[in-house]
C-alpha positions as a LaTeX table, in Angstrom:
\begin{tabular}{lrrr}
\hline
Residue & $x$ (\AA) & $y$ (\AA) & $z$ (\AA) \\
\hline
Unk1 & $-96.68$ & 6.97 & 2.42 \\
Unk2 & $-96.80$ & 8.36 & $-0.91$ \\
Unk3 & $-100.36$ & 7.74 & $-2.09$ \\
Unk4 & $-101.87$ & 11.12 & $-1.81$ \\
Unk5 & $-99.29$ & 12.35 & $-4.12$ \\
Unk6 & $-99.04$ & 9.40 & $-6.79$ \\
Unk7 & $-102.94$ & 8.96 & $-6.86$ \\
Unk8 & $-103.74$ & 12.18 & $-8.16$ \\
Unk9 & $-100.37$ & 12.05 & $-10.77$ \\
Unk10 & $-102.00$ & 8.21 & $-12.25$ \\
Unk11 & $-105.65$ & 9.91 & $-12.20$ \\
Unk12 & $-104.18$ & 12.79 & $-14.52$ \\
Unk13 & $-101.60$ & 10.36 & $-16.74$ \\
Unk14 & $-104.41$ & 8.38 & $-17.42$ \\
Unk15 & $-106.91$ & 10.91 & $-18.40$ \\
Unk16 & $-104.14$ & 11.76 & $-20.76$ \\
Unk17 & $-103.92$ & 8.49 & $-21.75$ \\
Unk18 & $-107.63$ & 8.64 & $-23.30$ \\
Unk19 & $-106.18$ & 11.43 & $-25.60$ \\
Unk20 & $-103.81$ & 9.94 & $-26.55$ \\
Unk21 & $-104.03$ & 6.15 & $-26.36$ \\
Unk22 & $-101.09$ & 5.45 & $-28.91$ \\
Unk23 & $-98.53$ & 7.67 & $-26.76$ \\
Unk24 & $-95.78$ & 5.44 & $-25.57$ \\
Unk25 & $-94.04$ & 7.57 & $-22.72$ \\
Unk26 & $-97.35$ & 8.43 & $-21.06$ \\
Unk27 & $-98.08$ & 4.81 & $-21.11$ \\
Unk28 & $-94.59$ & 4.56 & $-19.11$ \\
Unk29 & $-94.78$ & 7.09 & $-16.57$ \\
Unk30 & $-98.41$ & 5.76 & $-16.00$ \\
Unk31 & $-97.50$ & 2.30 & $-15.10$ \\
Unk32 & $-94.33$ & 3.57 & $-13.23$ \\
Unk33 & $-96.87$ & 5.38 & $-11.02$ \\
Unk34 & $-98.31$ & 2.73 & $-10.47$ \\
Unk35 & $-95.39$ & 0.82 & $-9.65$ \\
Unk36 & $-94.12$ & 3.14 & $-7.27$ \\
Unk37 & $-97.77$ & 3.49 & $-5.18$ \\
Unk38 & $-97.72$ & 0.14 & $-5.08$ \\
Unk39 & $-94.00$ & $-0.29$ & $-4.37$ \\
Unk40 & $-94.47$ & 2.28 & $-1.34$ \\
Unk41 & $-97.49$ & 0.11 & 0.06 \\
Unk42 & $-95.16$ & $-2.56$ & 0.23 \\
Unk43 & $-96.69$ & $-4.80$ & $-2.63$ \\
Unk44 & $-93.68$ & $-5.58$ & $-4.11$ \\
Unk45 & $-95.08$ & $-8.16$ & $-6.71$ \\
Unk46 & $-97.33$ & $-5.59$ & $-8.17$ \\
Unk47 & $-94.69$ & $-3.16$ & $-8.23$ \\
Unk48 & $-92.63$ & $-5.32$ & $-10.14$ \\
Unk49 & $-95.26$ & $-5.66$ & $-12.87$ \\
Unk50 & $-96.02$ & $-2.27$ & $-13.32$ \\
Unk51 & $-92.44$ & $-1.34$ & $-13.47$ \\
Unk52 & $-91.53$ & $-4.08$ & $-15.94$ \\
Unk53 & $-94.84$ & $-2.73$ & $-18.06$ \\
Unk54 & $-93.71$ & 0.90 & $-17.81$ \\
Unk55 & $-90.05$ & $-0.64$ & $-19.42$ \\
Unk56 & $-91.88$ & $-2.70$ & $-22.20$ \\
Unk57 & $-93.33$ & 0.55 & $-23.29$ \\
Unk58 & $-90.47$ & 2.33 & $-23.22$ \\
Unk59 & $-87.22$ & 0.71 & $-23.22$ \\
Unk60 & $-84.79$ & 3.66 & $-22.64$ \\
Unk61 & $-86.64$ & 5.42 & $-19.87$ \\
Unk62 & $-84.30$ & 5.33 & $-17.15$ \\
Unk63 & $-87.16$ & 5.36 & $-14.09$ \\
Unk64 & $-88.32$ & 2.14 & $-15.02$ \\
Unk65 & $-85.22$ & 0.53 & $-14.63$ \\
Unk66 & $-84.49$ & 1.68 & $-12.06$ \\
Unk67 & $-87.65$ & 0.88 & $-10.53$ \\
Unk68 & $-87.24$ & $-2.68$ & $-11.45$ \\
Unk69 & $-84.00$ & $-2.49$ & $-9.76$ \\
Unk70 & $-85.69$ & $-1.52$ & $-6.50$ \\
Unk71 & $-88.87$ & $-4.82$ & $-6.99$ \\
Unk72 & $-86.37$ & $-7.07$ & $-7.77$ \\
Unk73 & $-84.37$ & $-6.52$ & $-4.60$ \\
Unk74 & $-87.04$ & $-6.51$ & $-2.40$ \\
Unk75 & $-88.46$ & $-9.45$ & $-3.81$ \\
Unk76 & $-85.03$ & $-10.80$ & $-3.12$ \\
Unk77 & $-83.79$ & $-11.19$ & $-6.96$ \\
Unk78 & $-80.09$ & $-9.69$ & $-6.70$ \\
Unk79 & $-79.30$ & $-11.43$ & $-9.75$ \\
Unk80 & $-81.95$ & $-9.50$ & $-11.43$ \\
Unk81 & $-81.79$ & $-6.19$ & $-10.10$ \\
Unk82 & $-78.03$ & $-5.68$ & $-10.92$ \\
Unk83 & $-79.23$ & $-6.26$ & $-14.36$ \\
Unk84 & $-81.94$ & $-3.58$ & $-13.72$ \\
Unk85 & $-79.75$ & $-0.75$ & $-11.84$ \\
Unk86 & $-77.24$ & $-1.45$ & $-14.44$ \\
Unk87 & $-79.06$ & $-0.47$ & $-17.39$ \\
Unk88 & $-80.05$ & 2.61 & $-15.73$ \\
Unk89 & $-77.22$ & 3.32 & $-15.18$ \\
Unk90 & $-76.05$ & 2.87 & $-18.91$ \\
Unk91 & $-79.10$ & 4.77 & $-20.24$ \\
Unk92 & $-77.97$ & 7.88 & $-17.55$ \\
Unk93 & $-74.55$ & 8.31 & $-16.57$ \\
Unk94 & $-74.88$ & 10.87 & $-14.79$ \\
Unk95 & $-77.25$ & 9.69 & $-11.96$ \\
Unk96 & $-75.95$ & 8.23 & $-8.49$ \\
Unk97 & $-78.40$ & 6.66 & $-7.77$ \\
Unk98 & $-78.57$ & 3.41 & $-9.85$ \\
Unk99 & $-74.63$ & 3.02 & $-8.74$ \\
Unk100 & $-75.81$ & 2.98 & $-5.48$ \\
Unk101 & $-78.45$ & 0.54 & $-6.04$ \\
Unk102 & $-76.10$ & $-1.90$ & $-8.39$ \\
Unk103 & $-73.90$ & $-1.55$ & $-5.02$ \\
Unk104 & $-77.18$ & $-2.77$ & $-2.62$ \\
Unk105 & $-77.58$ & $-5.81$ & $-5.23$ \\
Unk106 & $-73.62$ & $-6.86$ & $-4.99$ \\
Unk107 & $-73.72$ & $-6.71$ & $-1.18$ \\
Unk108 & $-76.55$ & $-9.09$ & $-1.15$ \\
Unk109 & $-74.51$ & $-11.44$ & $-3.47$ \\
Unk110 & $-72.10$ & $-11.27$ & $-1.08$ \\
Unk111 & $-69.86$ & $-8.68$ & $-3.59$ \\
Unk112 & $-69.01$ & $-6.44$ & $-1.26$ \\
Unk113 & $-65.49$ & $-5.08$ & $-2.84$ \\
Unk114 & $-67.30$ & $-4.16$ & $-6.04$ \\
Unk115 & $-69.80$ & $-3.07$ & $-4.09$ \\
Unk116 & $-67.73$ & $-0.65$ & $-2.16$ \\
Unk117 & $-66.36$ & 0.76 & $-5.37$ \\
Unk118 & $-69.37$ & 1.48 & $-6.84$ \\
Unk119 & $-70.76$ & 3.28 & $-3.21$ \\
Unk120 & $-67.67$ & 5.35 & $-3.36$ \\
Unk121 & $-68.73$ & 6.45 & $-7.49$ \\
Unk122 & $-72.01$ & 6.90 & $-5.92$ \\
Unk123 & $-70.78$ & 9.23 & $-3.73$ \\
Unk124 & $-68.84$ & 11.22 & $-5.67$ \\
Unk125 & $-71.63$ & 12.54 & $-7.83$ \\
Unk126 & $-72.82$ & 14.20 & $-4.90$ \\
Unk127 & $-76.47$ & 13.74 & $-4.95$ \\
Unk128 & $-78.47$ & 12.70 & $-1.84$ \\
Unk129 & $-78.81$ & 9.14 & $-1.73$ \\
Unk130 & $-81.53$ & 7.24 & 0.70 \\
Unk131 & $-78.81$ & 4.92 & 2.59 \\
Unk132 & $-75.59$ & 5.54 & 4.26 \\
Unk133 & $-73.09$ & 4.15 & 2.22 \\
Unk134 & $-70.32$ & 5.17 & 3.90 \\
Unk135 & $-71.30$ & 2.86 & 6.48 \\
Unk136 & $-71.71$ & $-0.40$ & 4.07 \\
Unk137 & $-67.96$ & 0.70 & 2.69 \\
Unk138 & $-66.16$ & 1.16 & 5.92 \\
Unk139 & $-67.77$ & $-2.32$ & 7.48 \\
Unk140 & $-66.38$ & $-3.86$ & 4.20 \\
Unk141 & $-63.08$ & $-2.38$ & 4.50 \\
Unk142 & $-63.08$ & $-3.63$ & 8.52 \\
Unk143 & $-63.98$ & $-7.20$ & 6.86 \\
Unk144 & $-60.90$ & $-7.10$ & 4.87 \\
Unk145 & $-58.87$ & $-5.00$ & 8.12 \\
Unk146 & $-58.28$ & $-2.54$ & 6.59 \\
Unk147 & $-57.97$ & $-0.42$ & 9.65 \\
Unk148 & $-56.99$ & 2.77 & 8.70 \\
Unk149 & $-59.39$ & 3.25 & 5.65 \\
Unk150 & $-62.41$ & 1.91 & 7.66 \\
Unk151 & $-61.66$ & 4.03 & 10.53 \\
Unk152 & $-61.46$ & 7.29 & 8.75 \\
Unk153 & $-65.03$ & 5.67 & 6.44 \\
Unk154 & $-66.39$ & 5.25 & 10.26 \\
Unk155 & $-65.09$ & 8.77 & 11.46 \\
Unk156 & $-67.44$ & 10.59 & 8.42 \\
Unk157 & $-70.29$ & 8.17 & 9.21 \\
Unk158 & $-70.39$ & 9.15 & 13.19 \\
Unk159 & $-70.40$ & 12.76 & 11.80 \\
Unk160 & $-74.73$ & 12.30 & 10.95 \\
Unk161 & $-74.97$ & 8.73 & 12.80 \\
Unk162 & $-73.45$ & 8.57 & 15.71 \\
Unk163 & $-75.14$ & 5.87 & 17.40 \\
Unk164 & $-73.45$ & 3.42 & 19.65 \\
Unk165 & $-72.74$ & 0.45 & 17.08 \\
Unk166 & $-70.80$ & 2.88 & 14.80 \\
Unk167 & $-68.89$ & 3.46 & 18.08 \\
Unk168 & $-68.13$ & $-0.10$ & 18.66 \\
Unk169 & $-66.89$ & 0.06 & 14.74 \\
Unk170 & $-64.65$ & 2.69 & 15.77 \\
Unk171 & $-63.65$ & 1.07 & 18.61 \\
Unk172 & $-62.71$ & $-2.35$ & 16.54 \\
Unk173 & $-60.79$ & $-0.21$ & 14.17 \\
Unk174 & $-58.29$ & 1.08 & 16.39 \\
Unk175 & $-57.66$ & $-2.10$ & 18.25 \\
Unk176 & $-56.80$ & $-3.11$ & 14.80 \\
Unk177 & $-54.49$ & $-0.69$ & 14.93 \\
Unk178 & $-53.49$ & $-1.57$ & 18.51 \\
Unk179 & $-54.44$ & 1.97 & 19.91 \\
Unk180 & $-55.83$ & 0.80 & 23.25 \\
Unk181 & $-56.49$ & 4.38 & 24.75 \\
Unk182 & $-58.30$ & 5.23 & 21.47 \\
Unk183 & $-60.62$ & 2.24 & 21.93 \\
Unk184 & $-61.47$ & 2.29 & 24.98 \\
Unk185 & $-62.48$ & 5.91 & 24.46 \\
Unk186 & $-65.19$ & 4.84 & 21.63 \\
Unk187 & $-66.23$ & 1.65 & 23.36 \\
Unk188 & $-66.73$ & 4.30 & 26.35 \\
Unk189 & $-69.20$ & 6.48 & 24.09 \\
Unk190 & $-70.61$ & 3.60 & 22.95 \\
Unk191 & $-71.83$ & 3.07 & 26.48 \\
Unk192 & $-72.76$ & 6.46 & 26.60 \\
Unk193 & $-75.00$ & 6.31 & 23.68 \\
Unk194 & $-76.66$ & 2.95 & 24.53 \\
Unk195 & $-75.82$ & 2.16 & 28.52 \\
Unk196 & $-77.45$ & $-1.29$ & 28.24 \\
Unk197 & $-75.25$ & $-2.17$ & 25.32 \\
Unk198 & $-73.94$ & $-5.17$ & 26.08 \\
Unk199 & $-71.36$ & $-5.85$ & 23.70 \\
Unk200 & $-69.25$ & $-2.63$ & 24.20 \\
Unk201 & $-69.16$ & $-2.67$ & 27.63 \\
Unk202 & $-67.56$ & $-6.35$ & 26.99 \\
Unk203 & $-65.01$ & $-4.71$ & 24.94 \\
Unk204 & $-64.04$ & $-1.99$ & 26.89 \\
Unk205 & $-63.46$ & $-4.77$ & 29.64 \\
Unk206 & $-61.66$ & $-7.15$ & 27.23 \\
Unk207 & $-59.22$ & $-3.12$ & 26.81 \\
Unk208 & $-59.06$ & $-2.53$ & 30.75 \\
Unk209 & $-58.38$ & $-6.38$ & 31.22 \\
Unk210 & $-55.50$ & $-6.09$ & 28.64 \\
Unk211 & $-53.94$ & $-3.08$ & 30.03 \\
Unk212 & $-54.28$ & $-4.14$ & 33.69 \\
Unk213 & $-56.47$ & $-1.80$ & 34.88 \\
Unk214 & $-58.27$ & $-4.74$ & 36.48 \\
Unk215 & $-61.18$ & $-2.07$ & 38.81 \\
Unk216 & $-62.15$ & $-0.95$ & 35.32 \\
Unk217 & $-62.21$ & $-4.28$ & 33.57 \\
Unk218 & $-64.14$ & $-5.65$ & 36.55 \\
Unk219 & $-66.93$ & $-3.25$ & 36.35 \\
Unk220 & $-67.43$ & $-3.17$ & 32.54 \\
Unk221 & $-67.53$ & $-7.33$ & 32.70 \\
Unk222 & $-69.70$ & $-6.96$ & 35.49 \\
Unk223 & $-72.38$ & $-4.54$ & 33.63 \\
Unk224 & $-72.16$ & $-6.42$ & 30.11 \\
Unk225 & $-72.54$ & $-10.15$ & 32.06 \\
Unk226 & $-75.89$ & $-7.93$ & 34.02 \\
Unk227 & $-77.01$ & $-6.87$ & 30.59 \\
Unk228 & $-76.67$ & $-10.31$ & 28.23 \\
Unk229 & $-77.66$ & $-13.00$ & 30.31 \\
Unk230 & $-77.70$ & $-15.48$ & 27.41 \\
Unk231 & $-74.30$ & $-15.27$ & 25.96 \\
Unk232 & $-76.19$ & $-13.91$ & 22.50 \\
Unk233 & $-73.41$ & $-11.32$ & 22.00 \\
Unk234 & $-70.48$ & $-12.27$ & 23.46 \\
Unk235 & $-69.01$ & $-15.43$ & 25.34 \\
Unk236 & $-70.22$ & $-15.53$ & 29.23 \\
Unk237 & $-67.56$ & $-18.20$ & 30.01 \\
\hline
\end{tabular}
């Protein structure tokens, strides 16, 4: 994806490039199309070079950074690529993305409040951004149980996603909160969504079970026992 557009852009930078030989910022939007054909073959390695050339040739262009960001953390260099998103970010205020990615390199260090904050100043710029980060924030705030804040984080993220494991999110939330009928309803959907889900037909049991509605807690343990018959997602015994 992306190499019948970026192909034709390096043929014409460097054709430029013979011109003008001596011209810095052609030299750094060649190698950063570089960088990115290669980054969206999946060779990350190469990517990385051409990215870190494109910034060697011009140290305040804000693409290359923020390329490197995007090498480094899928080369698995966190570390690295905060550094990257960060100075981005300093060179350009005003973008959301490089926020978003400094937030993708915290969660990896296993920073996830910082990480949250800078999702939610991601998301206030209003710009499209290629991940959900709702999602990453309101798992965070369920971490910490922070019910309320993670539910209504989970309630905006169903809105464009609603798959089944969001459900089970929701579902999680409001036992949290110790609003029974409320999860039950999204483990229900859940099931809806994804019928051989396992895990929230388990919890919508573990619900039934606790409110003594013992028919319904039968069946649901019945159908998520059927449907994980290795323990993997919750405990058989």
């Amino acid at each position: 994806a992306g190499g019948p557009f970026f192909q034709p852009v390096i043929s014409r930078l460097q054709a430029a490039l013979e011109q003008s030989p001596e011209d810095t910022q052609l030299q750094a939007q060649a190698f950063l199309a570089e960088g990115q054909l290669a980054y969206l073959r999946g060779d990350y390695a190469t990517a990385l070079v051409s990215f870190n050339k494109s910034a060697i040739a011009s140290p305040d262009y804000v693409p290359a950074h923020y390329g490197l960001g995007n090498a480094y953390l899928a080369t698995n260099q966190p570390n690295e690529s905060l550094a990257s998103y960060r100075r981005a970010s300093e060179l350009d205020k005003t973008l959301a993305l490089p926020l978003k990615g400094m937030g993708d390199a915290l969660t990896k260090l296993g920073r996830t409040r910082e990480a949250t904050t800078l999702y939610g100043r991601a998301k206030s710029f209003g710009q499209p951004l290629p991940t959900n980060t709702g999602l990453l924030a309101a798992r965070d705030l369920k971490k910490r149980k922070r019910w309320k804040e993670a539910l209504k984080e989970f309630e905006e993220v169903v809105k464009t996603e609603p798959t089944a494991e969001v459900y089970i999110d929701i579902g999680d939330c409001y036992v949290g909160l110790e609003q029974s009928f409320s999860a039950s309803k999204a483990y229900q959907k859940a099931t809806e969504l994804d019928p051989k889900n396992a895990l929230a037909h388990f919890k919508n049991g573990e619900i039934m079970f606790r409110e003594r509605e013992y028919a319904a807690a039968l069946e649901a343990y019945e159908r998520a026992l059927a449907l994980d018959t290795t323990g993997q997602q919750f405990n058989r015994k």
